[in-house]
Every structure is written in C-alpha cells, then in structure tokens.
N, C-alpha and C positions, 0 to 999 in steps of 0.2 A: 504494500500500500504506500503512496507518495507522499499518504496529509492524513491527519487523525480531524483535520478540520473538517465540523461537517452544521454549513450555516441554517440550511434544507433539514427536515425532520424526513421527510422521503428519500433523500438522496443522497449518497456515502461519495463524499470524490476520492478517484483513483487515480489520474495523474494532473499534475497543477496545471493552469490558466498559461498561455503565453503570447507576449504580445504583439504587436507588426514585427515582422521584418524582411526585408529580403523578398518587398514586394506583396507578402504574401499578410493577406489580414488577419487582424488580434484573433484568436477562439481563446471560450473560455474552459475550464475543468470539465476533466471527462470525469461525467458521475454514471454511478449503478443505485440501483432500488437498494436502499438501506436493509429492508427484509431478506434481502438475498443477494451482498454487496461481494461476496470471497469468491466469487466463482458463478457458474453457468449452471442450467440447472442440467438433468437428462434422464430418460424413462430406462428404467431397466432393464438391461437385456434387451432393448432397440435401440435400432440406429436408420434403420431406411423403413419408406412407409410399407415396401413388402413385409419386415417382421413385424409392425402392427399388425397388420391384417392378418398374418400367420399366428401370432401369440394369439389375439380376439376370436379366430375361427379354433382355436382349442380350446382355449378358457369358455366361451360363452356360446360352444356351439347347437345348444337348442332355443336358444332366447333371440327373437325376432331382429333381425337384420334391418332388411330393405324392402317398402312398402308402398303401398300406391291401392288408390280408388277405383273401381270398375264401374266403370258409366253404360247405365242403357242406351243402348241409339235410337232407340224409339221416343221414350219421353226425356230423357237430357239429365236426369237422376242419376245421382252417386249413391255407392254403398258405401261399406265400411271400410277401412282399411284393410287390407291383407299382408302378412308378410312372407318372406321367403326367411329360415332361420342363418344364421351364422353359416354355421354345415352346408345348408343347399345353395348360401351364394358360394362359400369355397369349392363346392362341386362343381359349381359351372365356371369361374375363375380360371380352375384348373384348367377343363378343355379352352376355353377363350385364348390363355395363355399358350396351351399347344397347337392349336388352331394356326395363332401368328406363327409360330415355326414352323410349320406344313405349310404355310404359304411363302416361306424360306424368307420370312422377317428373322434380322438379329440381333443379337445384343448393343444397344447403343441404336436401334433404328429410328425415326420419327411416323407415329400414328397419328395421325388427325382425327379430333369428334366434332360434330356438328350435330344440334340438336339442343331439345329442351331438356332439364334435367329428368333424371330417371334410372331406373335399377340398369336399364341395361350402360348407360352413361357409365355408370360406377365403375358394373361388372368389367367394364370395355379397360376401364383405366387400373385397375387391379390386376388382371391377366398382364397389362405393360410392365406393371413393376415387378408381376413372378416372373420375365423375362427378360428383365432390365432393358427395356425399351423404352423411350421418350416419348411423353404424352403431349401434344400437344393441341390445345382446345380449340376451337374457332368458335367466338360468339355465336349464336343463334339469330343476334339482329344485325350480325356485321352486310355490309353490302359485298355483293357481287364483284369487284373489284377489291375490297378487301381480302374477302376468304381466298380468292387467285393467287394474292401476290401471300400469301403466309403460306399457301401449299409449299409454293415454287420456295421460297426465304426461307422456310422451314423444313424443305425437303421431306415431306411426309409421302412416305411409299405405302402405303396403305389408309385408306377414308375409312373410319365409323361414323354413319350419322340415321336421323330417323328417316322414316319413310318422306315425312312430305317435305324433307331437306335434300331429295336426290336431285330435284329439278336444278338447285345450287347448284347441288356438283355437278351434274352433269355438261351445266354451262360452264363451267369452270375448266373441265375435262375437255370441252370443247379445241381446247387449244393443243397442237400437238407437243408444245415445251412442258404444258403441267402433266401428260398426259404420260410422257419420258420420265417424268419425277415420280408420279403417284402407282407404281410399276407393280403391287401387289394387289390393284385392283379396289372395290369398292363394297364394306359391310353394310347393311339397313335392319333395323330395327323397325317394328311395328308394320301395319298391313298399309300395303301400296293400294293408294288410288290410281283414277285413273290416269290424273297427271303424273302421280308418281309412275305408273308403267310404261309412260310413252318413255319417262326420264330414262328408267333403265331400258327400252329398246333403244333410243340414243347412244347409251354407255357402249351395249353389247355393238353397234354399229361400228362404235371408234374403236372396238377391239379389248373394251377396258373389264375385265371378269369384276361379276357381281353378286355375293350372295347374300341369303337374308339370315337372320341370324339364329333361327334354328339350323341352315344349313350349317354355319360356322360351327356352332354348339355338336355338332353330329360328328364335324371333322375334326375335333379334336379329342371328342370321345373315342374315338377312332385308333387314334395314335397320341396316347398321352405322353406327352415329353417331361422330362428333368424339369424343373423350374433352376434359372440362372440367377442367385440373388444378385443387387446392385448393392455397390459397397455406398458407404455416405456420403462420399465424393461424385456419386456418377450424376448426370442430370437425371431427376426425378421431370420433369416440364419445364416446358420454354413457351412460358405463358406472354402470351401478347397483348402489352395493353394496350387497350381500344384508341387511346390519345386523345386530344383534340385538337391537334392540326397533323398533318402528312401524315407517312404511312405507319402504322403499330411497329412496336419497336418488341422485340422478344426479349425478353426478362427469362436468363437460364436461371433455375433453382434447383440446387442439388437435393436430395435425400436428407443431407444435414438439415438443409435452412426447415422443410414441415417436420422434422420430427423435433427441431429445438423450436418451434413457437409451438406445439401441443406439449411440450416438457414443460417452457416457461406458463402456459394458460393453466397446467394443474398443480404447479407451482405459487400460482397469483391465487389460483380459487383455495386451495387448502392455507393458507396464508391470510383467507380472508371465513374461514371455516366452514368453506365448502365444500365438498366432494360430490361427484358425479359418478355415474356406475349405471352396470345394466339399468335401474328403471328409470334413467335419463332418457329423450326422447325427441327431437328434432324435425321441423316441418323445413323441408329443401326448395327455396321459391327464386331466393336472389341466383345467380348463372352459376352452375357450378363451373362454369368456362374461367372463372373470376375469383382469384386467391381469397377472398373473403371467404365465400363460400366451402371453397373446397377444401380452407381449413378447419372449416366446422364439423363438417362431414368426415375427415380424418380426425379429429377430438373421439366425435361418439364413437367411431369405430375403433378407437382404443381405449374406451372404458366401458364394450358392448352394449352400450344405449343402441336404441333403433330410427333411423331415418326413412320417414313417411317423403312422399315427392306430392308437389300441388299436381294439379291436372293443368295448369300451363295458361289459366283462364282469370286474369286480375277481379274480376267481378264476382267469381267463385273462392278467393280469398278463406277468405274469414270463414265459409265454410268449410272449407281444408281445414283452417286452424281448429274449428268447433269438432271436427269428424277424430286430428291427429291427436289434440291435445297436447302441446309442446311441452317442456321441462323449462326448454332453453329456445328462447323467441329472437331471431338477428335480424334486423334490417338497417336500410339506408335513410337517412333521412326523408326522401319522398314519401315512403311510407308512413316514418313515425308523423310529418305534416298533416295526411291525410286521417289518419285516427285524431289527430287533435283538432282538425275543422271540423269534422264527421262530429264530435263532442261537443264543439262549441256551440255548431250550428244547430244541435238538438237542444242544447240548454236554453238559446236564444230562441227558438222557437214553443219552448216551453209554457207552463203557466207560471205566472208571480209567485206564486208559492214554488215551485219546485226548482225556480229559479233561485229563490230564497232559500230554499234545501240545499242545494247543489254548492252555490258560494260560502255558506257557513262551514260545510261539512269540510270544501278546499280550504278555505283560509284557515281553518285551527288545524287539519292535517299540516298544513306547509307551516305553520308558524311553529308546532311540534318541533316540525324534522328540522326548521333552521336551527334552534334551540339545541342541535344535537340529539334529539331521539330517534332510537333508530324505524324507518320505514314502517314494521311490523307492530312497532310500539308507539308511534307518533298521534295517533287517534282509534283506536281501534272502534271508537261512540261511527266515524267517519268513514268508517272500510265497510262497516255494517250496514251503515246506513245508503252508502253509494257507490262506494269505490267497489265495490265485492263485485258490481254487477257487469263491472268494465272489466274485472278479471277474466269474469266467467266467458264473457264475447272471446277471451285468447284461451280457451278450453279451461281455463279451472285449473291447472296445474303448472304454470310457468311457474320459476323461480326466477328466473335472470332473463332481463332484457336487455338487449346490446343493439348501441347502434353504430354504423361505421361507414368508412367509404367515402363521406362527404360533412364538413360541417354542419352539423344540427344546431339551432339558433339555441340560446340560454333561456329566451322565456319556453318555448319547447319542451326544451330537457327540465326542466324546472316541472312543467305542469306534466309532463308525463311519470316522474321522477313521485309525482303525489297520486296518483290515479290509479296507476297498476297492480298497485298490492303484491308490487315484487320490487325487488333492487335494480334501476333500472341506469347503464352508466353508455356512456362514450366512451369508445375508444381511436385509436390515429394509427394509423400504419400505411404504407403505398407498395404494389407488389414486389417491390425490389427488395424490400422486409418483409415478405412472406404475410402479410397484414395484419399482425398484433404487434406493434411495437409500444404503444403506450393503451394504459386503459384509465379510468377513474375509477378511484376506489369506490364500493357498493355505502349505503349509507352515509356519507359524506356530504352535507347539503354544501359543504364550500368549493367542491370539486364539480359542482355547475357551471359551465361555460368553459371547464378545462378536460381534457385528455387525459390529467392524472398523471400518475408517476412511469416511468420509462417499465415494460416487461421484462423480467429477469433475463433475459436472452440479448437484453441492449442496452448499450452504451451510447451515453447524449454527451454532445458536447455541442454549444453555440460557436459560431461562426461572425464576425462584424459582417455588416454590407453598410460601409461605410456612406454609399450614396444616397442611402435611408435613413440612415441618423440612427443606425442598431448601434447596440453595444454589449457584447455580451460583459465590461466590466460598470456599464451603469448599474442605476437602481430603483426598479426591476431589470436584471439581466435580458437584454433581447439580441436574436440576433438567427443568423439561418440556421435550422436545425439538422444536424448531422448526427445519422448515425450507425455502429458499430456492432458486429455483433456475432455471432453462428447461426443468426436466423439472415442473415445477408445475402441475397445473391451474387452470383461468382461472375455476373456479366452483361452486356447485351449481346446475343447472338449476330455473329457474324458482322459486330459493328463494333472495334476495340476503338475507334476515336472516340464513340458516343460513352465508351466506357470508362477511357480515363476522363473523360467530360465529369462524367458524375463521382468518380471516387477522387478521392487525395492520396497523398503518399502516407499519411501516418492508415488509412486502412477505412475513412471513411466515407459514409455514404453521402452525396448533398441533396437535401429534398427538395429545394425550393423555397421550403415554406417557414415563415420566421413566425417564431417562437417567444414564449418568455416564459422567465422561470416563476412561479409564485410564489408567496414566505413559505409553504410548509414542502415545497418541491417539485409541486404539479408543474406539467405542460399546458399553457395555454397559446393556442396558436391566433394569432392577431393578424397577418398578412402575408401576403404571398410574392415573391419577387418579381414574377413574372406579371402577374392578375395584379397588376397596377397602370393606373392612368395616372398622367400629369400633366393637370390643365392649363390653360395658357398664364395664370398668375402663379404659375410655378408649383402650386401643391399637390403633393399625392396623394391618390385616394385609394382607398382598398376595398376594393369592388366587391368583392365578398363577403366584407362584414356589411356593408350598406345592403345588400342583396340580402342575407340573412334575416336582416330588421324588416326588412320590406313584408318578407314571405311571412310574417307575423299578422298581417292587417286581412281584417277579417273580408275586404273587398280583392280579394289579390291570392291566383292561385299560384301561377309561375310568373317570375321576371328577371329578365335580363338588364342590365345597370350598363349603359357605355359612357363612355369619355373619352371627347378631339380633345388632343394636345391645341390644338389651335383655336378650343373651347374656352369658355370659363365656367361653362353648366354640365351638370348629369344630364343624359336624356335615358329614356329608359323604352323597352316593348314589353307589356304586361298582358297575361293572359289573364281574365278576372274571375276569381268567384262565380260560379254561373248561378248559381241559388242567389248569392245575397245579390251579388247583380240584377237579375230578375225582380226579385224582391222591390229592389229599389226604385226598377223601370215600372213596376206594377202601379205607386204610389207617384211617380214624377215625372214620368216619359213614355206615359200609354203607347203613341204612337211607334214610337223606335220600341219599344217590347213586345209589339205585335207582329213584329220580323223577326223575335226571339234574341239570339244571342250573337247573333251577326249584326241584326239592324241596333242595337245596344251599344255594339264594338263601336259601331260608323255615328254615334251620338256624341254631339260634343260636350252636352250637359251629363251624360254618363261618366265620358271622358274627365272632364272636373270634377265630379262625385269621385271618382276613383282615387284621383291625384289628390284631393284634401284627405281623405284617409289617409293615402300615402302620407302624408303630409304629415298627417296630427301624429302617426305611429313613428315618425321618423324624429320630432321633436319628442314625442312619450321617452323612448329611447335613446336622447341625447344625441342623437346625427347634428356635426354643424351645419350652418346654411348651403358650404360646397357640398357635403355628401350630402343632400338634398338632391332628387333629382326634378328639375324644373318642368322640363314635360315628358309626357309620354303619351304613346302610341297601344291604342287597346286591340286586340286582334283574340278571333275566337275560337285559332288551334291552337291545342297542345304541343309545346316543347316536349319532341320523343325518342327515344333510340330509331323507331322505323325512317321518321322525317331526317334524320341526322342532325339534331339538335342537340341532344346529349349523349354521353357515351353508355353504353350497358351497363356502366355503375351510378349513374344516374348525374354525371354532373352535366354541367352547361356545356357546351363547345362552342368557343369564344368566334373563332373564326368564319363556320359554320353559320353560326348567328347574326354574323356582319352582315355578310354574303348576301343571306335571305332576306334580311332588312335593310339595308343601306338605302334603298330607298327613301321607307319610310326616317329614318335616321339622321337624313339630310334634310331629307320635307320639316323635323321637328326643329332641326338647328337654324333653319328660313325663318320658322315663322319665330323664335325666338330670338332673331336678328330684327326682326319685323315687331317687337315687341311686344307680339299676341301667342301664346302659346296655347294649344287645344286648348279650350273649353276655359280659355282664363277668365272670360266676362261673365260664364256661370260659378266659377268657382266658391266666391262667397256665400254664392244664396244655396248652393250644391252643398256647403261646408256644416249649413243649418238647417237641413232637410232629414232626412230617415234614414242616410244611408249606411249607420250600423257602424261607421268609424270605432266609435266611443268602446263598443262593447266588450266587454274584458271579462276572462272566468275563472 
C-alpha cells in the first residue's frame, strides 16, 4: 500500500496523486473500495464463463434453468413459464458445442447471433465457450449495413440467429466478400415464415448451407466431441458497441474480465448482506447482444437462479414481469422513466383523496429513508398502505432493482428509491469494463444522484481536463474518470490506434466521462467531455445533465438539448407526453387536438405550454438561464433504436439526431434571431393555464 491516508470512508488509496508533467495532465490517487481494498476478489474454482456453467450444471442440475412463455396463435394469450433444468440445457450445450466442430468451427473461431433474447440465444453462446470459440453478438435493431460490416470486421464463419432475422442475413450474404467470411454456413432458431423461406431459398441459391436448429441439435448428438476449455486469457466476445456516430467499434473481452465482475457483484452483494442462490430469479428483456445484460444472465447462472426470456413485445412487459416474478429486476433508464410517468400520471389522474393518500404515504416514507432508515424500515404504516401495491405490479418478489447503461435523473432514483419496496441503486460501467464498475450502495439515501463507490474489481483514479476547469486536486475532486482493473478489456478489435487512444501507459482505461469524488467516496458523474456545447459567450454546457432535468417535466417524454457554438441559446426537439398533452389540448386547443397528436405537435400554443413546463422544471431544478433551453420544436415520433435515434442501450445518438432535424434546428435558431421563438406570445397565458407543469408526487 503507498498511503494509510484515507480522506473517503468508501475508498482506500493505493498509489499517491501526481501532478502535470511532461505534457501529460495532473490525475489524482488511484483508490479501491475500502470493503475490499488488498486485493481483487475471484469465485472459486473458476476462471472462464465455461466453468460457471460446468460447476452450475453439476451443482444445481434439476432446478430450472432457462425459460420462456408459450403463446397461443389463435387468441394472443400466454401461459406460464416453462423451464428447461440445468441438466437438459447442459445436454443440449453439449451437442451445440459438437455440432460447431462437425461443421469444422475451431478453437478461437468467430460465431455471430442475431436475434431477440432466448434459451436458444444462450444455449448458442455456451456451446462457444465449451469450445473456446468467440461469441460474437449482433444487435437485433442494428441496420443492415451495420450487421455486414461486423460479419466481415469480425470475421464470423458461422450465423446463429432467429427465424425472422434470416431475411438480414441473407441480404447481408448477398455479397460475395461476406459470403467468403461466413464459410460454415447459417443456424435459425424458431419456425420460418414465409419471408423467412424465401430468405433461406436465397441462402441455398448463393450456395450458403443452412440448418434449423433441431437439425444442429441432431448433428451433434450425432458425434459428440471433447469440449476444449478456454483459459482466462482467451477472448470470451468481441462485443460491439452500437456507438453513436460511425461504425461499432468491437470491444474484445476475455474470460477474465465476466468472470471478475460476477466475483466482484457477489462480493458487493454479501458485503452488503446479501446473497443470491438457486431461488434467485431473472426476467431477460434488455439485449442480451449488450454487456449489461449478459452479465446478468452469467451472475444467475453461477448461483443456479433461473432466467425467464420476455416474448420480445414492450406492451406485454409487465406481464412477463407478473407471469416470471423476478428476485432481481435491471433496467435502463427509459424504462425506470416510464414506470414513474405511468405512477404519476395515475396519481394525477386520481381523486383528492387518494391523491392525498399517495403524497403523505411518499413524503414520510422518503423523509424516513433521508433520516437514515433503512428502505424496509422507513415507513412500513407507507408500504402497507401503497407502496406494497407497486411491488406487486414487479411480481411480489424482487429484492434489488438496478438501473444502468445511461444516466437516470436524481429526482427518478429518488422516487423510485421510495416506491419499490426493494433497494433500488444505480450503477456506471461502459463495455470496455464489462459493465459493473461502480454501483450505489442499497439503502443509502445520500448515494442519490451518485454511482456509489468503484466495484471491487476496479480501480479509479481522476484525470484533469484542464480545458474544463477539472481538477482532480480541487475540492470536490473532479476530473475524467479512468479506470483499472481485471474486469478491463484487452482491446479494440483489429483497431490498436483506437486502443492506445483509450488506455494510458500506467494501465488505464479513459471513459470520457468526468467524475467527482463525494465526502464519503461515491462517484458522481456530472459531464461528459465529449457531450458538450460551447456557446458563442464562451460557456459550456453539459447537455446531459440539462436533458436529465428536462425528462423530469410531466409534459415531456423524450428530448434532445442542442447547442451552435455560434449560438448563445439551447434549442431543443421534444417529443411530449401524449396523455398530458392531450389533456391539455382537450381544455385549450380543441381544434389542434382534434388532429390528435400531430395536429398538437404543429400548435404553437401547445408549443408554449410545453416550453413553460420546461421552463418552470428547469428553474425547480436550478438550470441557469444558458442551460435553459429557449425554444423548441415538438414533433410526434419517438426517439428509437428502429429510426436510428438511439443506440440499443437506449441512449440519444447525437449525430443521428442533427441529421434528422437540422432542419427544424435552424428554423428555431431564425426565429430566435427574429426575436419570436414558437409559441412565445402564448407563452404567459400557456404558463397559467392546466397544463400540469406544477405537478409533483
């Protein structure tokens, strides 16, 4: 150890602060989690996610595995869950695995999956690692042009995907360079329609062998081979992140990096006195193509919980969740958004009394938990009375909610933090860390709007960016976050510029995204290097925190925050509330609400209604006047993965965004040159009218 100094109650420093030189900027002390400061954590008697999966198919092999709904096709009805046990997915693993080797796949090959998540997804990616082959995923919403150039960049000689993802490939196939890559042919899963069979008479035309996956499952029952373990060093996936701008970049991650963030996650949960086990329980919705994911999915399957799969149908949600009943509930912020409008807008739509129920029941629960009581203990008069009943909507049995992937606002995690009737935290990580590198501690109401302290598997240290005014020797320490660890990946594929781009010589990672340290050692991330504007009077704004506060205002579903440097204003494109909008056109804009939610968007008095909310929630929240945005542009699609708006983990895609509105973007920065921005001459009377600003729960 370099320093016994330790100013953080979270955080133990292990080697000292040092300052510019030689070009190169100040960082400050590299700290570890005081709970587990001597060392790295590691599961016994594993080292690659093959010997999970081989320890959990001994240990727990008749306790249910992997599962999934059966839907009538006549009335659209689901049953119950079904599962396959431990045992019966290792049986079919097994031939999967010898299957690839009959098809003379070898050790170190690339397999491509495409598809939605599912048992076979799984099975597909476990057979890789009993053969030390290289998994690599292809979003399910990526485009056509994406999924091409990852065959080709990722050299994947053999496709798994579902049935109605053949038409992808087979366009993809179409070309005779992917066609020379992809050289072991093409697996499908689930029953082909009829577009799907034109897709494979296509395949078979260009010569490309394709079989379904009971034939696979047959052919390696057939000729069952050796499993080849991969050691911790070999690439376990060369996962590609979606980006948002040019083409996905492959993120190689060994063996090491998943089995040391599921060491450090059972490490943080009995640390925090938890433990997980067989009747742990998981509903699989976010992409398992996406490091969040699929280290969830490896957590359960090394403490034989069981993994339920949705049906792939956002609107059938929640009934997944009521059917699987989770233990352990993860999503990304868009989601946790929508269960909190989905709440608000039912309490606001309430009666006076149950309005009056529901506020008293929140404010002494949260006045509790600020108080230091824990969650369980904070009001139980409050759990009883309301909160029990929002449990029950996530099946009655979650313990831990986690959210990740993307900034979640404070008032959010705050009110979901009081509702749940579970411990409900953020955590921070980007695929290059295998995606737990920082979490918030459970019951800690001061660990609202922070990430919490670094995961035993990593090492923080700040970084200055001098051009921002960071410092990681101010006070609060701020500065870019970097970080270190065995949960790291070893690269970007086939792009070692892009690789020394993001690591340094002492061993670290740079993320982009600046940090500060808190009094008791949390991460609280405040801006992002890159996701900055600076306006023409010289300040920078951080687009994401301002976007955060926004997504708070009960009239505002999705938006996008831009800023010209050659500006001095935000302008922003907001997608609204379609309820409260409505609502609001029902009572002030008859006419424009009789064309629904398009003719609302093309209103200029809706347009003012919108932006004074904006407005009042962005002062509530202490936004200065520049992060203010001055006008905006209402429009009545959704920001989506399909449109290319945001990436499959749900964030904005900045560039993308210009692209599709520059238009409208330029139109707003006219008339605010012109000194009339939408709907400014209704704005005041819009500011005093019903439009539901005020409302707060």
């Amino acid at each position: 150890m370099k320093s016994d100094r330790n100013p953080y109650p979270l955080l133990t420093e292990v080697e000292p602060a040092r300052p510019a030189q030689d070009g190169r900027p100040e960082v400050g002390p590299v700290y570890r989690p005081t709970f587990h400061k001597d060392g790295f954590p590691k599961l016994e008697g594993v080292e690659t996610c093959y010997d999970i999966f081989e320890r959990s198919a001994k240990l727990y092999g008749d306790c249910p595995c992997l599962g999934e709904r059966t839907v009538d096709p006549a009335t659209g009805a689901a049953g119950p869950y079904t599962f396959l046990s431990y045992s019966e997915v290792a049986e079919a693993v097994v031939a999967v695995g010898s299957a690839y080797a009959k098809l003379g796949l070898k050790p170190g090959d690339r397999i491509g999956v495409l598809g939605a998540n599912c048992k076979e997804w799984m099975m597909a990616m476990q057979g890789m690692n009993r053969m030390s082959m290289v998994c690599v995923p292809l979003y399910e919403t990526l485009g056509d042009t994406a999924v091409e150039f990852i065959i080709k960049h990722g050299g994947t000689r053999l496709i798994v995907c579902s049935a109605p993802k053949l038409k992808v490939v087979a366009k993809a196939l179409s070309s005779a360079a992917v066609r020379q890559v992809v050289d072991a042919g093409v697996v499908y899963w689930g029953a082909a329609s009829e577009e799907a069979n034109k897709a494979l008479q296509s395949l078979a035309g260009s010569g490309v062998r394709a079989l379904s996956w009971s034939e696979l499952l047959d052919a390696g029952r057939g000729a069952e081979a050796a499993p080849v373990p991969p050691g911790p060093e070999d690439l376990c996936t060369i996962m590609y992140t979606s980006g948002t701008t040019g083409d996905p970049k492959g993120v190689m991650l060994p063996h090491r990096a998943v089995v040391s963030t599921i060491a450090a996650i059972e490490a943080f949960l009995v640390n925090c006195g938890e433990r997980m086990g067989p009747s742990d329980s998981y509903l699989s919705y976010l992409p398992l193509a996406h490091i969040f994911d699929r280290v969830v999915e490896e957590l359960m399957l090394n403490v034989g919980g069981c993994i339920g799969y949705w049906r792939g149908d956002i609107r059938a949600l929640m009934d997944d969740v009521g059917a699987m009943k989770p233990t352990l509930f993860v999503g990304v912020p868009r989601v946790f958004e929508r269960v909190y409008n989905g709440i608000r807008d039912k309490v606001a739509s309430g009666s006076f009394l149950s309005r009056l129920i529901f506020n008293w029941t929140y404010y002494r629960k949260e006045y509790y938990m600020r108080a230091g009581y824990k969650e369980s203990q904070a009001s139980p008069i409050s759990d009883m009375l309301v909160m029990k009943s929002i449990k029950e909507r996530l099946g009655g049995r979650v313990r831990v909610l986690v959210s990740g992937s993307a900034p979640l606002s404070a008032q959010i995690e705050s009110f979901m933090r009081v509702v749940c009737c579970a411990p409900f935290v953020q955590g921070y990580g980007l695929t290059e860390v295998c995606a737990a590198a920082f979490i918030a501690t459970p019951d800690n109401y001061a660990h609202v709007g922070t990430v919490g302290a670094p995961m035993p598997c990593t090492e923080l240290r700040l970084e200055a960016v001098p051009e921002l005014g960071y410092s990681p020797s101010s006070n609060p320490p701020r500065g870019e976050v970097c970080l270190r660890g065995p949960a790291l990946f070893s690269g970007y594929y086939e792009n070692e510029a892009m690789t020394k781009e993001a690591m340094d010589a002492d061993g670290f990672f740079h993320t982009g995204d600046v940090g500060e340290i808190t009094a008791d050692g949390s991460l609280k991330i405040v801006d992002r290097k890159k996701n900055i504007f600076k306006l023409s009077q010289g300040e920078y704004i951080a687009v994401e925190k301002v976007e955060n506060v926004y997504k708070t205002c009960p009239m505002v579903e999705q938006v996008w925050v831009y800023g010209d440097s050659l500006q001095s204003a935000l302008v922003a494109i907001v997608v609204p509330a379609e309820k409260a909008l409505k609502a609001w056109g029902a009572e002030n804009d008859s006419a424009a609400a009789a064309d629904g939610l398009a003719g609302l968007c093309g209103s200029h008095a809706a347009t003012a209604a919108v932006l004074a909310a904006m407005t009042a929630v962005g002062k509530a929240e202490k936004l200065n006047s520049l992060e203010q945005v001055k006008a905006i542009k209402l429009v009545p699609e959704q920001f989506t993965v399909e449109n290319d708006l945001m990436t499959p983990s749900y964030k904005l895609k900045r560039a993308p965004l210009l692209k599709r509105y520059r238009p409208e973007v330029d139109e707003l920065y006219r008339q605010l040159a012109a000194g009339a921005p939408p709907g400014q001459g209704q704005q005041a009377a819009a500011a005093g009218g019903k439009s539901g600003a005020s409302t707060r729960v």
